[in-house]
SERO-4910 file (N, C-alpha, C, O; in steps of 0.05 Angstrom, whole numbers):
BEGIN
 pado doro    nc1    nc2    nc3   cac1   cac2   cac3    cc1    cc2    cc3    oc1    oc2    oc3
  Unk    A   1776   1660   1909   1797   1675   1923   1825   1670   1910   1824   1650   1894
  Unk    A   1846   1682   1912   1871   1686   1900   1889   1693   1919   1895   1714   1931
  Unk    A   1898   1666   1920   1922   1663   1946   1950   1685   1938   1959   1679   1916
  Unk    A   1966   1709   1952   1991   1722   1936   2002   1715   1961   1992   1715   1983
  Unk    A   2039   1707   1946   2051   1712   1964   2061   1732   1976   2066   1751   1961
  Unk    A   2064   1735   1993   2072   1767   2009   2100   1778   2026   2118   1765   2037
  Unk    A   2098   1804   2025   2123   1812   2048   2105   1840   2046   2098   1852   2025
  Unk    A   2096   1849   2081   2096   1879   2068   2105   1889   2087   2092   1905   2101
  Unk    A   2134   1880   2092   2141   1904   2124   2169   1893   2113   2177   1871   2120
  Unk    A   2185   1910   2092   2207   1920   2079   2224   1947   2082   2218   1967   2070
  Unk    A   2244   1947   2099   2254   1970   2083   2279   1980   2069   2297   1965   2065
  Unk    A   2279   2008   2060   2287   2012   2037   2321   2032   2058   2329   2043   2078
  Unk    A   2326   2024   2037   2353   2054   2044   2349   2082   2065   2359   2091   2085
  Unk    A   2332   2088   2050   2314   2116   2070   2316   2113   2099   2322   2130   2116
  Unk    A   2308   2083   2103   2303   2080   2129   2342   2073   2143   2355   2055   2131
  Unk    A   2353   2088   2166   2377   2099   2166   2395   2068   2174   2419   2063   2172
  Unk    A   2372   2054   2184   2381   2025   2190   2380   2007   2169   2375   1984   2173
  Unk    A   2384   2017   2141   2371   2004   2125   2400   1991   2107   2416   2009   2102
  Unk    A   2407   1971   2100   2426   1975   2082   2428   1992   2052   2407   1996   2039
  Unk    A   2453   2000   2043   2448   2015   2026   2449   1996   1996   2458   2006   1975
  Unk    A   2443   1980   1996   2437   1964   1974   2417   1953   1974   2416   1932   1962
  Unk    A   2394   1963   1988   2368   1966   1992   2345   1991   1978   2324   2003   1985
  Unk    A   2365   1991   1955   2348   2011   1934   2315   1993   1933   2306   1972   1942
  Unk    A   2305   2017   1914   2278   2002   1907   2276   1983   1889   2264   1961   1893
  Unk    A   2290   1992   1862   2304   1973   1840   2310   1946   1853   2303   1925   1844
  Unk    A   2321   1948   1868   2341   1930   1886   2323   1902   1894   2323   1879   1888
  Unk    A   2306   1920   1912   2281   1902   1921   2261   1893   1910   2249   1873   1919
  Unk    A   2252   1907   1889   2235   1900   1877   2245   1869   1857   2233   1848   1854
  Unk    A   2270   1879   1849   2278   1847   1829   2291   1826   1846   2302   1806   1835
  Unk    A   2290   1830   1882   2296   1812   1898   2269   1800   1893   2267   1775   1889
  Unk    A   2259   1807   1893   2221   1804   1905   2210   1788   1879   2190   1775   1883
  Unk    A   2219   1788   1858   2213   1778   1834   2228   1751   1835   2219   1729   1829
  Unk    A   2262   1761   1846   2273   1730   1844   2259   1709   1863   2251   1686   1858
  Unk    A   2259   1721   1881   2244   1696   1901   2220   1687   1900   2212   1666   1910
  Unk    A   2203   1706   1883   2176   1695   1871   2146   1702   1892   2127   1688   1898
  Unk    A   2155   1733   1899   2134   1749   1916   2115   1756   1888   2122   1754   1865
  Unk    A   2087   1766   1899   2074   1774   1890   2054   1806   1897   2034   1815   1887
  Unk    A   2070   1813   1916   2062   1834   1932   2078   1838   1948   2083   1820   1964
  Unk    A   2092   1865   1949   2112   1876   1981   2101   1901   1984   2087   1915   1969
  Unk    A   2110   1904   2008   2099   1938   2014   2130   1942   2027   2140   1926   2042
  Unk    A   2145   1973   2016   2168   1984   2025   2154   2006   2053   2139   2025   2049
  Unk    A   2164   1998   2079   2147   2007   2093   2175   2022   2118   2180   2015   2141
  Unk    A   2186   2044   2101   2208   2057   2125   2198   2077   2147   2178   2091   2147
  Unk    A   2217   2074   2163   2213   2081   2189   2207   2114   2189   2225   2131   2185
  Unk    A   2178   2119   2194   2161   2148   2191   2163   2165   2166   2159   2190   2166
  Unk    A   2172   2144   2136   2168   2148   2119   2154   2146   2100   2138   2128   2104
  Unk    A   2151   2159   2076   2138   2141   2043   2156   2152   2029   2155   2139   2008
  Unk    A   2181   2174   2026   2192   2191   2010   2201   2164   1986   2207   2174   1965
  Unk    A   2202   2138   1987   2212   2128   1975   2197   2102   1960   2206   2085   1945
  Unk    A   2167   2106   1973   2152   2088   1956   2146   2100   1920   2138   2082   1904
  Unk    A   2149   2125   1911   2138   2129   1886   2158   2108   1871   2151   2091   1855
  Unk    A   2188   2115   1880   2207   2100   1863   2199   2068   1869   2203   2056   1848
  Unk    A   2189   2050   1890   2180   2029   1894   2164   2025   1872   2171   2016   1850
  Unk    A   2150   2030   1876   2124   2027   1858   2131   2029   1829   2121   2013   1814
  Unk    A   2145   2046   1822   2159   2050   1782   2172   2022   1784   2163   2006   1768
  Unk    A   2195   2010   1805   2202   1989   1805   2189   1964   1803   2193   1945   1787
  Unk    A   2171   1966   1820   2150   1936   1824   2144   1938   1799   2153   1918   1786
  Unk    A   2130   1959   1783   2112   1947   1760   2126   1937   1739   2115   1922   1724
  Unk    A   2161   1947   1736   2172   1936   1721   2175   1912   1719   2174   1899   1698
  Unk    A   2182   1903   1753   2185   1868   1751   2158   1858   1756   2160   1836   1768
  Unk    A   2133   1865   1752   2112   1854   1756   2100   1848   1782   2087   1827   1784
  Unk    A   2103   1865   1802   2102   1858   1826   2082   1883   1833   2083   1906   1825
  Unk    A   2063   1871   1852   2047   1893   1866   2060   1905   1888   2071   1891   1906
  Unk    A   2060   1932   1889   2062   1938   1908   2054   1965   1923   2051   1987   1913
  Unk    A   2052   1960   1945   2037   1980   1957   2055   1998   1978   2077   1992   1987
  Unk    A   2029   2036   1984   2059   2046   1992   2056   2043   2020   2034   2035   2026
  Unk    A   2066   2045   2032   2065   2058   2064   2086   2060   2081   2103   2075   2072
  Unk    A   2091   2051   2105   2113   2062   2124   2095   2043   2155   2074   2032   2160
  Unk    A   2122   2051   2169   2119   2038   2191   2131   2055   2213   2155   2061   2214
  Unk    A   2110   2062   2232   2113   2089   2243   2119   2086   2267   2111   2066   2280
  Unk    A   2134   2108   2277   2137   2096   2306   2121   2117   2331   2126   2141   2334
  Unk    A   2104   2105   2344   2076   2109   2356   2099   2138   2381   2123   2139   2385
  Unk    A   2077   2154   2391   2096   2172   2418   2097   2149   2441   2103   2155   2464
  Unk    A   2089   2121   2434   2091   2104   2452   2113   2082   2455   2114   2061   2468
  Unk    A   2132   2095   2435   2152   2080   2420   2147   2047   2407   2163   2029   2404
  Unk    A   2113   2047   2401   2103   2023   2388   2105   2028   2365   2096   2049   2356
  Unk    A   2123   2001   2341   2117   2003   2316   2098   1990   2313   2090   1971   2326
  Unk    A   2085   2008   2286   2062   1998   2266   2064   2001   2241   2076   2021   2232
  Unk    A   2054   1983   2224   2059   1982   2197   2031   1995   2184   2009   1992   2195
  Unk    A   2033   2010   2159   2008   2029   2154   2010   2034   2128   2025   2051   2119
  Unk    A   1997   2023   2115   1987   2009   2085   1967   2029   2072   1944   2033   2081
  Unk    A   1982   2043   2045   1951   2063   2034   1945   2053   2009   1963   2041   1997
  Unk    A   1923   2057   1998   1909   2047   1973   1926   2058   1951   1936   2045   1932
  Unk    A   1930   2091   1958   1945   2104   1933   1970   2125   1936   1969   2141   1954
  Unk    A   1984   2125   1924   2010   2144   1930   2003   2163   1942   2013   2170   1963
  Unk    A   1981   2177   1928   1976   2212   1945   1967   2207   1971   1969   2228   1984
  Unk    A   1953   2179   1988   1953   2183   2015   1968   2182   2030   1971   2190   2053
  Unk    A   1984   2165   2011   2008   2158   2024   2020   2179   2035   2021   2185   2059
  Unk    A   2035   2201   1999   2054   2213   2012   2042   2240   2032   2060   2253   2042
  Unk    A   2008   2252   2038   2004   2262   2050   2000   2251   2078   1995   2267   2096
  Unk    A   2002   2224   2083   2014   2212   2103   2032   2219   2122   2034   2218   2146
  Unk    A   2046   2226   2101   2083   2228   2101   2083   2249   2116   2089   2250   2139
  Unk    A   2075   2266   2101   2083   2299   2112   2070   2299   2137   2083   2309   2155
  Unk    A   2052   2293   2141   2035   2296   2173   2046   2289   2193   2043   2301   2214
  Unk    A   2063   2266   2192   2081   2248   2207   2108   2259   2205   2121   2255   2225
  Unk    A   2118   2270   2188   2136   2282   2190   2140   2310   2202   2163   2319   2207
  Unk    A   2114   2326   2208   2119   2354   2220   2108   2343   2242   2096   2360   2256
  Unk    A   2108   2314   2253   2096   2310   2280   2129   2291   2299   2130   2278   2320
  Unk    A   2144   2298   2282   2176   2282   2283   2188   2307   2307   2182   2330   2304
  Unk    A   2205   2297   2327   2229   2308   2341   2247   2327   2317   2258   2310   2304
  Unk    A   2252   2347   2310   2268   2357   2296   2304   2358   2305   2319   2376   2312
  Unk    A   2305   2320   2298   2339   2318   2305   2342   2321   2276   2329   2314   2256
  Unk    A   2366   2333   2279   2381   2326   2259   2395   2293   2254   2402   2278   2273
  Unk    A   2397   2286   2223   2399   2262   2232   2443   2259   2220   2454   2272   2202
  Unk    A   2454   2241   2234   2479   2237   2245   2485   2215   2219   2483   2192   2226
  Unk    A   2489   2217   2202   2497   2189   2180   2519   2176   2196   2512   2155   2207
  Unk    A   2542   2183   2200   2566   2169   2220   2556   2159   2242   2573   2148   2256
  Unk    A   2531   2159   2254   2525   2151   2277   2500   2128   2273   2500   2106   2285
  Unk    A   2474   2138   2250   2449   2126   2249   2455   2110   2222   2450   2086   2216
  Unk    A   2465   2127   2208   2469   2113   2176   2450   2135   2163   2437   2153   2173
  Unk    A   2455   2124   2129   2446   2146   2106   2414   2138   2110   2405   2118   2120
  Unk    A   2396   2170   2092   2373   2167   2094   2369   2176   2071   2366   2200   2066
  Unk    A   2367   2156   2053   2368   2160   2019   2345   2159   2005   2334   2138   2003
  Unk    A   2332   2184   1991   2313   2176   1972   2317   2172   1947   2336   2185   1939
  Unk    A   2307   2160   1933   2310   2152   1907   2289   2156   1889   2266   2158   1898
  Unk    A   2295   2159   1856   2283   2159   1842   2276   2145   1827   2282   2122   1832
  Unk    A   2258   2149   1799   2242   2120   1784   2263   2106   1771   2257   2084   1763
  Unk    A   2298   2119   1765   2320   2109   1747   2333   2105   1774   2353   2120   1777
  Unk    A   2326   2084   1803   2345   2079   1813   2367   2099   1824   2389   2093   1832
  Unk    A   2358   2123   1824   2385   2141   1834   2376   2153   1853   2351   2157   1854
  Unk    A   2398   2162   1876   2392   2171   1895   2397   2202   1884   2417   2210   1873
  Unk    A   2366   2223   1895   2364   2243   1888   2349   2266   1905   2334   2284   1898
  Unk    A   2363   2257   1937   2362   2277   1963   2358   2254   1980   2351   2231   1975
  Unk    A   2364   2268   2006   2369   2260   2034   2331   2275   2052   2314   2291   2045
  Unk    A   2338   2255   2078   2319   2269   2093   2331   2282   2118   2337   2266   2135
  Unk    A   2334   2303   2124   2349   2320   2143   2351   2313   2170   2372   2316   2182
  Unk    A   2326   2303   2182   2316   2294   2213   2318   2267   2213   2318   2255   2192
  Unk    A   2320   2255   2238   2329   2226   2235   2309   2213   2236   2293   2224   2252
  Unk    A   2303   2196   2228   2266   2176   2221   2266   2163   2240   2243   2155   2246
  Unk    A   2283   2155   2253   2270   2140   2282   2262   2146   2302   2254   2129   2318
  Unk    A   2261   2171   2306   2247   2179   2329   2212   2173   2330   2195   2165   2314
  Unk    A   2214   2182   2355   2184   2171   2360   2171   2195   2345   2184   2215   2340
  Unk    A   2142   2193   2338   2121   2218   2323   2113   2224   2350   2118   2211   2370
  Unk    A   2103   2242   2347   2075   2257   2372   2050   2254   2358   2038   2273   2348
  Unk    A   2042   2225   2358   2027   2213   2349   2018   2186   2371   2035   2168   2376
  Unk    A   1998   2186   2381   1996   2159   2401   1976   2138   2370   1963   2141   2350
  Unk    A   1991   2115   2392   1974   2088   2378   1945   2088   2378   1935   2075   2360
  Unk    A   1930   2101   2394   1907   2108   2405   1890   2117   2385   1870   2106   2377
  Unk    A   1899   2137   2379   1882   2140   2348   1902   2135   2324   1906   2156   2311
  Unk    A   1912   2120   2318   1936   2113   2301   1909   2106   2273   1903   2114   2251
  Unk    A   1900   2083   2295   1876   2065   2264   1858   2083   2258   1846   2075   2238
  Unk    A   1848   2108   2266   1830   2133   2247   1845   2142   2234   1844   2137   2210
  Unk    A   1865   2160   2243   1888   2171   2224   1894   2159   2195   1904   2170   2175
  Unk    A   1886   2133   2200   1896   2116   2169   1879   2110   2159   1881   2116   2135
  Unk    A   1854   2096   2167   1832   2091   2162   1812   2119   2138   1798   2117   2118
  Unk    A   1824   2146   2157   1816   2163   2140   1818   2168   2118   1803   2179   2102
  Unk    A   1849   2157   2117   1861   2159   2086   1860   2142   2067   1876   2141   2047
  Unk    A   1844   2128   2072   1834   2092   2062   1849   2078   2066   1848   2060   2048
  Unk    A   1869   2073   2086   1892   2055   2099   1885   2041   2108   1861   2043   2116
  Unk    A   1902   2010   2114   1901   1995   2146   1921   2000   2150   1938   2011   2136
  Unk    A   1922   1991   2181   1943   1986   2205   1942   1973   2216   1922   1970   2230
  Unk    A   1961   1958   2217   1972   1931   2239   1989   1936   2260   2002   1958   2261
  Unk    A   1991   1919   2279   2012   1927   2303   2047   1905   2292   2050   1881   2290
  Unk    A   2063   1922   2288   2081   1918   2276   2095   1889   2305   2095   1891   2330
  Unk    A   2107   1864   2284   2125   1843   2300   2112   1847   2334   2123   1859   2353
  Unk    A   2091   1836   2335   2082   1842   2363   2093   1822   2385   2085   1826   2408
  Unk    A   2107   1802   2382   2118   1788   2394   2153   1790   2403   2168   1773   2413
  Unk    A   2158   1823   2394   2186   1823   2401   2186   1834   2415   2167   1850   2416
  Unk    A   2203   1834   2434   2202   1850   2469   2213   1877   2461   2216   1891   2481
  Unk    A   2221   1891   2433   2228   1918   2443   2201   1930   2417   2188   1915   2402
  Unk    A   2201   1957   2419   2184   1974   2402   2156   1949   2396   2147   1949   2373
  Unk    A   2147   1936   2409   2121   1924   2401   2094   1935   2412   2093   1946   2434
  Unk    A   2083   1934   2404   2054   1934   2424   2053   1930   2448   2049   1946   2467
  Unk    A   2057   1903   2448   2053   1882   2481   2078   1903   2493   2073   1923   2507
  Unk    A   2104   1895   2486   2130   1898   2502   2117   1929   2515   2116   1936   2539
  Unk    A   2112   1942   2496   2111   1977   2507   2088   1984   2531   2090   1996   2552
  Unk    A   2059   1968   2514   2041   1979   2530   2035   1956   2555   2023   1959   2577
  Unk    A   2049   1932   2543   2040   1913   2569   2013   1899   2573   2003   1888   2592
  Unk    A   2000   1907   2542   1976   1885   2537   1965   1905   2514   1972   1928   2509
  Unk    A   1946   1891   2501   1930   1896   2476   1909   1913   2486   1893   1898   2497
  Unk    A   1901   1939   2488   1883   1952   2496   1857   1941   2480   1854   1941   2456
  Unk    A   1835   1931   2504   1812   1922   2490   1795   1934   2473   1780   1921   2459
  Unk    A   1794   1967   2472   1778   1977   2450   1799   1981   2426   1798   2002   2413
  Unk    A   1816   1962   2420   1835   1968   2393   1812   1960   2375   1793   1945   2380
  Unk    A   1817   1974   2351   1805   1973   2326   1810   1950   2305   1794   1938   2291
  Unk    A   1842   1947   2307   1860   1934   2287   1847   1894   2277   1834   1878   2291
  Unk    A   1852   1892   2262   1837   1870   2250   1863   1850   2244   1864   1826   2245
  Unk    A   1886   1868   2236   1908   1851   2232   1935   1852   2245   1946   1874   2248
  Unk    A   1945   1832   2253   1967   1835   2269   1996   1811   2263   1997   1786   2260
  Unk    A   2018   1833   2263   2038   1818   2245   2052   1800   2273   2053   1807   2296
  Unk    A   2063   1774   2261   2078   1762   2288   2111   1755   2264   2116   1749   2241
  Unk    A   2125   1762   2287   2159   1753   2275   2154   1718   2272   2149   1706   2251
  Unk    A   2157   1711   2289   2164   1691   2301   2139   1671   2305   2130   1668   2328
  Unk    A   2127   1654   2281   2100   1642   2292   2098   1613   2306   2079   1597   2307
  Unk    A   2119   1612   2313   2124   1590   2334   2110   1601   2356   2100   1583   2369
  Unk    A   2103   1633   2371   2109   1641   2389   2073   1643   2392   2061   1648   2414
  Unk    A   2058   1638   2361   2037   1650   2355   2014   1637   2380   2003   1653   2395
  Unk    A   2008   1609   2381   1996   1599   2407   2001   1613   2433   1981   1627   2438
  Unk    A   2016   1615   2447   2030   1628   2471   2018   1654   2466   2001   1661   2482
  Unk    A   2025   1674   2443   2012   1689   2445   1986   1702   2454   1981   1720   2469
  Unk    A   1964   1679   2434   1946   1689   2427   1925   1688   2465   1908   1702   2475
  Unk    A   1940   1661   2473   1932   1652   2504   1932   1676   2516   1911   1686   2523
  Unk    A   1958   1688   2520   1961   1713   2533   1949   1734   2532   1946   1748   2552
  Unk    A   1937   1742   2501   1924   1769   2493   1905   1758   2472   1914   1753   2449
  Unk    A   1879   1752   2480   1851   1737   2472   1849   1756   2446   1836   1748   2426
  Unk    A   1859   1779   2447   1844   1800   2417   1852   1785   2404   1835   1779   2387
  Unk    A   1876   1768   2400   1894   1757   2375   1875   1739   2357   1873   1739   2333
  Unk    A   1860   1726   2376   1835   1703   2366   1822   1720   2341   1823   1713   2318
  Unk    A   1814   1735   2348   1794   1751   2323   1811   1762   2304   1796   1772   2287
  Unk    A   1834   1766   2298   1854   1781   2285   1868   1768   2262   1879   1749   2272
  Unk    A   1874   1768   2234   1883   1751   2221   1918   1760   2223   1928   1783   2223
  Unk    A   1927   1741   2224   1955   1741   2228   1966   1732   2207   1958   1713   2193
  Unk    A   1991   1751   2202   2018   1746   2183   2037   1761   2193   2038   1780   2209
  Unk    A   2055   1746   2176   2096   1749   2182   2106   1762   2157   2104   1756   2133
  Unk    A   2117   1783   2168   2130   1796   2148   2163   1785   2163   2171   1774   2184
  Unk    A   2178   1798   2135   2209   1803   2140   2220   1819   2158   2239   1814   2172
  Unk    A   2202   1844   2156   2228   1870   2165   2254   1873   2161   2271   1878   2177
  Unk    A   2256   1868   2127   2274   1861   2120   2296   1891   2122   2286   1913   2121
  Unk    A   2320   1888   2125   2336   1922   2127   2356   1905   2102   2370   1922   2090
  Unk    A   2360   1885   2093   2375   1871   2076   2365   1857   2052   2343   1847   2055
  Unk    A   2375   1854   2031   2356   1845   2008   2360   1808   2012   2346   1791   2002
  Unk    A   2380   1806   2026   2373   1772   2035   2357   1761   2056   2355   1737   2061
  Unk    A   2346   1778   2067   2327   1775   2087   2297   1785   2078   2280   1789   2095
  Unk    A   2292   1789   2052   2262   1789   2037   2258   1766   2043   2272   1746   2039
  Unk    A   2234   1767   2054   2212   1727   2059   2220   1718   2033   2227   1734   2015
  Unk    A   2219   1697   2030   2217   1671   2015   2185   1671   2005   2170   1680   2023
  Unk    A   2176   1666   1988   2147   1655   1981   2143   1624   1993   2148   1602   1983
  Unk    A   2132   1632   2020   2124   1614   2051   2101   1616   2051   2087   1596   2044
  Unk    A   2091   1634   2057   2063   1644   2066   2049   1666   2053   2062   1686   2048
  Unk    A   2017   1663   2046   2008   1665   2031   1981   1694   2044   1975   1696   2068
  Unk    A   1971   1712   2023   1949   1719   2035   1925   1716   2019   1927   1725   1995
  Unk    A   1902   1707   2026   1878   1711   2008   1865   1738   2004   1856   1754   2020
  Unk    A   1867   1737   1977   1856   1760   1961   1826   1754   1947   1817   1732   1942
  Unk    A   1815   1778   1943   1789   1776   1930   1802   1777   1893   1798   1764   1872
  Unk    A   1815   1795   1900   1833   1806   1880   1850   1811   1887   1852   1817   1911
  Unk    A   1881   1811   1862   1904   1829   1864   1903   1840   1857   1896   1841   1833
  Unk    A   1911   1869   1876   1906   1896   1867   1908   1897   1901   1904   1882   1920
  Unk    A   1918   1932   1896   1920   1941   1935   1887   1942   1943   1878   1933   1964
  Unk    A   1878   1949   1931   1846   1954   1943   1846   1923   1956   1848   1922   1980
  Unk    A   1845   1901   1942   1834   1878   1950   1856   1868   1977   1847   1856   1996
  Unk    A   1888   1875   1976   1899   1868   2003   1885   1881   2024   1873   1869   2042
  Unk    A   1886   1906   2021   1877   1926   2041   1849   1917   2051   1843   1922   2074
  Unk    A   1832   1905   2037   1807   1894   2038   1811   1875   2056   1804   1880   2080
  Unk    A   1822   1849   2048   1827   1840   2067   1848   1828   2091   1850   1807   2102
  Unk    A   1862   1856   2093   1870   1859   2119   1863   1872   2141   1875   1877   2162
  Unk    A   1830   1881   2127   1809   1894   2136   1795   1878   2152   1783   1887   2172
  Unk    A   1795   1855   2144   1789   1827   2154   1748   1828   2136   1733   1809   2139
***
């Protein structure tokens, strides 16, 4: 097995809460300085900005994978990991014609920047990415699954947009195999509370909206291989 270090719940500019020196470029040679071995840029009901991720990662040698982190009609985030760009970005679009059609407010939400493989920003996204999809959590894990994805229940230990906080417990026919915790001090307490956690492999991402808030190389995931097939594998459990 082949221990990598990890972050895969990042985001990029696009995402409107995002800082704007949160290019992909940006992150990707954060992610190299600190000595990651895998991130996933995962903005809020996006991918418009993983292709430029991905030209980045490979330059600094970094894996990385595309996906987004979506926000459920249950206002639960989840993080949602695809093997290859094209599921990704047909991901995208599905989730996006399933979006509230706000317009989105830059003076109010902030910019929603996509970028290209030279680092430049080269269009905006019109509707604002935080709204909830008309999409339930419920079938969230087929939806991705179909597309050779996983899904995790995004920071499930924070009292707003989580799993627990929204629905008020882990529905027992969940599918999900992996589940992210902020805070793993909190992880015992947790797991007492909501028994699925036991069977579930757990990790901490960043959620980084800042390039100083990329994890540190802390914690580790076992791989069969590096390569997205082999994370995705085993976060498959």
């Amino acid at each position: 097995m082949i221990e990598l270090y990890y972050d895969l719940h990042i985001h990029s500019c696009l995402s409107p809460c995002g800082d704007d020196d949160m290019t992909p470029a940006n992150i990707a040679g954060m992610a190299a300085v600190k000595g990651l071995d895998v991130i996933a840029v995962t903005d809020h009901n996006s991918c418009k900005n993983c292709p430029a991720v991905l030209a980045a990662a490979q330059e600094y040698g970094i894996l990385a994978i595309p996906g987004m982190e979506i926000n459920t009609s249950e206002e639960v985030h989840a993080v949602c990991l695809f093997e290859d760009l094209e599921a990704a970005m047909e991901f995208d679009a599905y989730v996006y014609d399933r979006l509230i059609p706000f317009p989105n407010k830059e003076e109010i939400f902030g910019k929603q920047q996509i970028y290209n493989s030279s680092d430049q920003v080269c269009g905006t996204v019109p509707n604002l990415l935080i709204n909830a999809a008309d999409i339930s959590f419920e079938g969230l894990w087929e939806l991705v699954r179909s597309r050779g994805g996983v899904m995790f229940p995004a920071h499930v230990d924070k009292t707003a947009n989580s799993l627990i906080a929204n629905l008020g417990f882990i529905p027992p026919d969940s599918s999900f195999t992996t589940a992210e915790v902020k805070d793993l001090k909190k992880l015992h307490s947790l797991k007492k509370a909501n028994p699925y956690l036991e069977s579930c492999r757990i990790i901490s991402n960043s959620d980084a909206h800042y390039l100083e808030h990329i994890n540190e190389p802390q914690l580790t995931l076992q791989v069969e291989e590096k390569t997205v097939r082999g994370v995705i594998k085993a976060l498959l459990g």
